[in-house]
N, C-alpha and C positions, 0 to 999 in steps of 0.2 A: 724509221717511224713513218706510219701512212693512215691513212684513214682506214681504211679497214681493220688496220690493227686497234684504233681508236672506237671502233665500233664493237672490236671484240672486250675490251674493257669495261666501254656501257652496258653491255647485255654483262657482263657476268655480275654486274654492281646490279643489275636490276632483276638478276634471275636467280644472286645468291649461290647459284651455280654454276660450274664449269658444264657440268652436261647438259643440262637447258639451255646453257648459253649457246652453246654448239649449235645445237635443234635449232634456235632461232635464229643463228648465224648461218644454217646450212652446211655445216661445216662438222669434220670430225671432230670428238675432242682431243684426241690428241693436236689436230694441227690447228687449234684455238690456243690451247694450253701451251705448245712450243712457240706462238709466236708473241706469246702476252710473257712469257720468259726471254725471250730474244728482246723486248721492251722493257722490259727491266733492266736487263742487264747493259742496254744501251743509256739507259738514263741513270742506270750508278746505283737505284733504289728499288725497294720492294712496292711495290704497287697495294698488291692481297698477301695476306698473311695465309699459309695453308697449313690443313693438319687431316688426318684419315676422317675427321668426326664434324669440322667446322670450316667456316671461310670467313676471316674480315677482311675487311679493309684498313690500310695501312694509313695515318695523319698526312702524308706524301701522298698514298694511292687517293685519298677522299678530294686533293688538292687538284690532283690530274685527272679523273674523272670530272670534275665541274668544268676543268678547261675542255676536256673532252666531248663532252655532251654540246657546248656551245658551238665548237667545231664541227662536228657533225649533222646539229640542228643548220646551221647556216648550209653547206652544201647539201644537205636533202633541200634547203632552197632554192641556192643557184638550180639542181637539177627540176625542181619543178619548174623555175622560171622559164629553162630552155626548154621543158616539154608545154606550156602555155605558149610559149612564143612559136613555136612550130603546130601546135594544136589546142586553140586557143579555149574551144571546148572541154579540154580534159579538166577544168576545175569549174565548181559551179559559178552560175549568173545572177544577181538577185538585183530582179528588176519590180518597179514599182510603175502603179499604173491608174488612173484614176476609173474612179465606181462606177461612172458613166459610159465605160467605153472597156473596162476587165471582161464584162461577162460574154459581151459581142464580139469580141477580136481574139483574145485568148484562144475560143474553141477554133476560129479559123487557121492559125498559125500555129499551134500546140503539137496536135497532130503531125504538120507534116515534117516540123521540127523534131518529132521520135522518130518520125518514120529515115528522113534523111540524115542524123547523128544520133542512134542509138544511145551511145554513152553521154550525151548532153544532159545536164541538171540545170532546171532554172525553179529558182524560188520567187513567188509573188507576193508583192505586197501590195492589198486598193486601199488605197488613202485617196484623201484631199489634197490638194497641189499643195497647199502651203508645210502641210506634214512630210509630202516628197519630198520638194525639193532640201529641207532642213536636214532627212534622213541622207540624202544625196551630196550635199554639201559635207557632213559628220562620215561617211565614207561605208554608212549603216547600208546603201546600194550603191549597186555600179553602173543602173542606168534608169531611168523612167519616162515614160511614154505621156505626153503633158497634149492639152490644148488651149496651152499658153505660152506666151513667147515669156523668156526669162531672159538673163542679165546674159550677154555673149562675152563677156569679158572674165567670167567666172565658168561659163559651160559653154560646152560644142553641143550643136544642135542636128540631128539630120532629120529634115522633113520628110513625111511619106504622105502624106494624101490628104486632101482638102474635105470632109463628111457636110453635106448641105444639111439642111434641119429643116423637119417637115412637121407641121402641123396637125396634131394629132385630137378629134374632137366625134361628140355623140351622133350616130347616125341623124337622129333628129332637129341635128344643130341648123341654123340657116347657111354655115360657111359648105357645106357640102353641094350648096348649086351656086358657087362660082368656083366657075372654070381655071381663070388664073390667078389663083391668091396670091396675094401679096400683103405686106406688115398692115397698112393701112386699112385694108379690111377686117383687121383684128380688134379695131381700136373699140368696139361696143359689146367686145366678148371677155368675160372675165378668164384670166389668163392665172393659169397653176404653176408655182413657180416650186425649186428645190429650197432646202434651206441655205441660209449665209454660208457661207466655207468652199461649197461647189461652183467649180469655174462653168459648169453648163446655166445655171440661174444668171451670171453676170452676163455670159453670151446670150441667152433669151430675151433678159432686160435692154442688150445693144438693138439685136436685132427688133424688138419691140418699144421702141423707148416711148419716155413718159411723152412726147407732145401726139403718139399715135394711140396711147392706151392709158386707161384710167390705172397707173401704178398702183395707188395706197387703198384701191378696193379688193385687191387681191395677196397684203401680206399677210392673211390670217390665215391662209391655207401655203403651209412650208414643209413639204415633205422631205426626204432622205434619201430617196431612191425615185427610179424612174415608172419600176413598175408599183408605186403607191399613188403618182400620179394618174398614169394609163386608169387606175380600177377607179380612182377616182370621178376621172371620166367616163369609166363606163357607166355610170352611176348618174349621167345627163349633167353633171355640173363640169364648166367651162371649157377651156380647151389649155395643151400644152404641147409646147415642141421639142420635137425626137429627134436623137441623131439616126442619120439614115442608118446604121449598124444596128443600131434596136428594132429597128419597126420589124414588126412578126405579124405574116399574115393571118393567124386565129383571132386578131384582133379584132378582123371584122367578124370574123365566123362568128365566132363564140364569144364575142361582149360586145357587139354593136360599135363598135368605131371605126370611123373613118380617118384618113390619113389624106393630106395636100401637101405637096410640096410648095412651098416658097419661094414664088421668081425673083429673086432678090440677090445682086451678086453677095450682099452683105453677109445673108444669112445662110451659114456655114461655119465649120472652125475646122482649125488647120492642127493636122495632130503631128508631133514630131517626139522622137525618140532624142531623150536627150542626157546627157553624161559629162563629168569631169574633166578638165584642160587636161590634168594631166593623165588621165584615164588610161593605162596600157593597152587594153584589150579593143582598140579603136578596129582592129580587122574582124575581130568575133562581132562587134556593133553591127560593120557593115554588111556582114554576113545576116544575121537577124534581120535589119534594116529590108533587106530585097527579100528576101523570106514571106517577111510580113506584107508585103505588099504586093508581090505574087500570091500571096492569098487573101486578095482583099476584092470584094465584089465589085461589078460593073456600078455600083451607086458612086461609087468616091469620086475623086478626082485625084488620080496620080502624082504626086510631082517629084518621087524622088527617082532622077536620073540614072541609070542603072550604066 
């Protein structure tokens, strides 16, 4: 008795037939049929009942096909396990990634990621951090790309790049004739913030805090997205800050904004890929991991050691 012979048992219990089961086995029927007789006859019992016209299965045969199928389901998993462990890509990835930073980084690393493993599958999810990481914790992904530091004692973290945050406001504003912005020059401009749940709004309110800027004049405008603020702003009311992977030059062309960057070491956030202690696929991570940051622009700041 061998697995193969156990696989010829499934396929006849699931195809009702000896000659389908063949076909699906690859195999002739006769030497399907001879070796599910040779298993019979070694375990003493009739497995299928046969007849010119019908096929059952036997209260013994329905007993050893259940054991059967479990046996065979578990090594088609050991075999997947060793073909992930040796190519860690041959099963899909589903990574999550926050709405501030999906639509700008995706397109840079997506690409070269088909280009260089064709048969790689990754599924995306943009959530809010707090929805990642719960999904990531529940085992719902296998990794997510945060720009926030979480718990190290429940996940591995690998940094990739540090995105400064720049300033983004109406041509007509007065912040566009200074040279070197900084937070403190912000403190008389009303400031657009996203809604609660987004870790970009908390980093804005850091780098901006309440003793440089009037906070509680600016909770009535809470947008979702970044490009609701931007038209916002094209629109002459207040300013907000971008991560440098957003900013797009039609900005200025085509709706009147301008953009400053922030000399500020504060203002920045540090985006890291992060996954489960016990996470197996730690060399596919690290694979992605340099991926993404060999394609990431001269704005960032590198820091993951290659």
């Amino acid at each position: 008795m061998n697995l193969r012979d156990l696989s010829y048992i499934v396929a006849v219990a699931d195809q009702g037939s000896f000659i389908k089961a063949a076909r699906v086995c690859n195999v002739s029927q006769p030497t399907l049929s001879g070796q599910i007789k040779k298993l019979e006859e070694y375990l003493g019992n009739q497995i299928f009942e046969r007849s010119t016209k019908s096929l059952s299965i036997t209260k013994f045969g329905e007993q050893v096909i259940e054991k059967a199928r479990a046996i065979t389901s578990d090594a088609d998993q050991i075999t997947k396990l060793s073909k992930e462990n040796s190519d860690p890509w041959s099963s899909p990835l589903r990574l999550g990634i926050i709405p501030t930073l999906g639509p700008y980084l995706i397109p840079k690393f997506f690409l070269e990621l088909k280009h260089k493993i064709p048969e790689s599958k990754v599924f995306f999810d943009e959530n809010i951090t707090e929805n990642l990481l719960r999904k990531l914790s529940s085992g719902e992904l296998d990794a997510v790309l945060l720009a926030t530091d979480v718990d190290k004692q429940k996940f591995n973290n690998i940094d990739l790049f540090e995105e400064p945050f720049w300033a983004a406001f109406h041509k007509d504003s007065n912040l566009r004739n200074i040279d070197n912005l900084k937070s403190s020059d912000l403190k008389k401009e009303r400031m657009l913030l996203l809604h609660d749940g987004h870790c970009l709004r908390d980093q804005a309110l850091r780098v901006c805090s309440p003793k440089d800027i009037d906070i509680e004049q600016n909770l009535d405008t809470r947008a979702t997205s970044l490009e609701t603020l931007i038209n916002i702003v094209a629109a002459g009311e207040g300013f907000t800050l971008i991560p440098a992977l957003a900013l797009q030059s039609s900005w200025t062309t085509d709706m009147g904004i301008f953009v400053s960057k922030i000399n500020e070491k504060q203002a920045s956030r540090k985006i890291s890929l992060i996954y489960r202690k016990k996470f197996s696929k730690d060399k596919l991570l690290k694979e992605l991991a340099s991926m993404i940051v060999e394609q990431s622009p001269n704005t960032v700041k590198i820091l993951l050691n290659k």
